[in-house]
N, C-alpha and C positions, 0 to 999 in steps of 0.2 A: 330856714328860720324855724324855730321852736323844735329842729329834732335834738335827741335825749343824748345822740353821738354820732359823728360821722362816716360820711358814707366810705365805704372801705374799694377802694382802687376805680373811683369813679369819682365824675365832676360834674358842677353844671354849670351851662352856658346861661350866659344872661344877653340878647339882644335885642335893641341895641340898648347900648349901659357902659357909660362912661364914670361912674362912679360907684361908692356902695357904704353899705354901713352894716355894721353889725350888732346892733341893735335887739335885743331879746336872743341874740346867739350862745348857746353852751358851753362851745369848746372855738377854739382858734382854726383857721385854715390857709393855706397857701392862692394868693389871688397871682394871674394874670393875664393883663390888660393887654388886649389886642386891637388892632388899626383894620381897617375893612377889607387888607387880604390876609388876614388872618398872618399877622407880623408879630411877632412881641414889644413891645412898646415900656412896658412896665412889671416889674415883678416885686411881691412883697411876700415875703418869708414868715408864714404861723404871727397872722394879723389876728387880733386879740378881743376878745368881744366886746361891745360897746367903742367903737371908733368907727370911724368916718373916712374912707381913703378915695381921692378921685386921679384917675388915669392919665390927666391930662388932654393936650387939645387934639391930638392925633388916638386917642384911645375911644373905640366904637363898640365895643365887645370887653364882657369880664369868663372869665373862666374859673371858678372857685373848686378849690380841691383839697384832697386831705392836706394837712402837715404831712410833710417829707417830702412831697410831690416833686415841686419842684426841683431840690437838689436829687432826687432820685436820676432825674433823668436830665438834670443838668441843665434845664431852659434859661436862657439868657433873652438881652434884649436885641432882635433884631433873626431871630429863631422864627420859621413860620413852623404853624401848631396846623396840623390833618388831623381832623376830629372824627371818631367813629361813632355814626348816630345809634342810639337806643331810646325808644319809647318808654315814656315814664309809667311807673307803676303804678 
């Protein structure tokens, strides 16, 4: 929230977080919403600032990422996501 643009080939995890909002955001990003073994459950393509989207009853976990993201690498629902941890700056 409140960056000027997004972050380029990188994403953050939100948990636990079954919903989200975009709210004072800039630019759009690609969400997906994950189940607690890290399942795909939900995916929404370049979500739009000032909306409101929740994961549903099985969504534990959000994963926010640039635009592209996901069709870059094709994530569907039901895809498990192995996340490479990095400490924030």
């Amino acid at each position: 929230m409140f960056q000027k643009r997004p972050l380029e080939n990188k994403g953050i995890m939100l948990v636990p977080c079954n919903s989200i909002h975009m709210f004072f955001m800039r630019f759009s990003i690609d969400v997906v919403f994950l189940d607690k073994s890290s399942r795909v459950v939900k995916v929404i393509l370049a979500l739009k600032p000032w909306r409101i989207k929740h994961g549903g009853k099985k969504a534990y976990s959000v994963l926010e990422l640039p635009v592209g993201t996901i069709e870059k690498y094709n994530i569907v629902i039901g895809d498990k996501i192995e996340l490479k941890e990095e400490a924030a700056k």
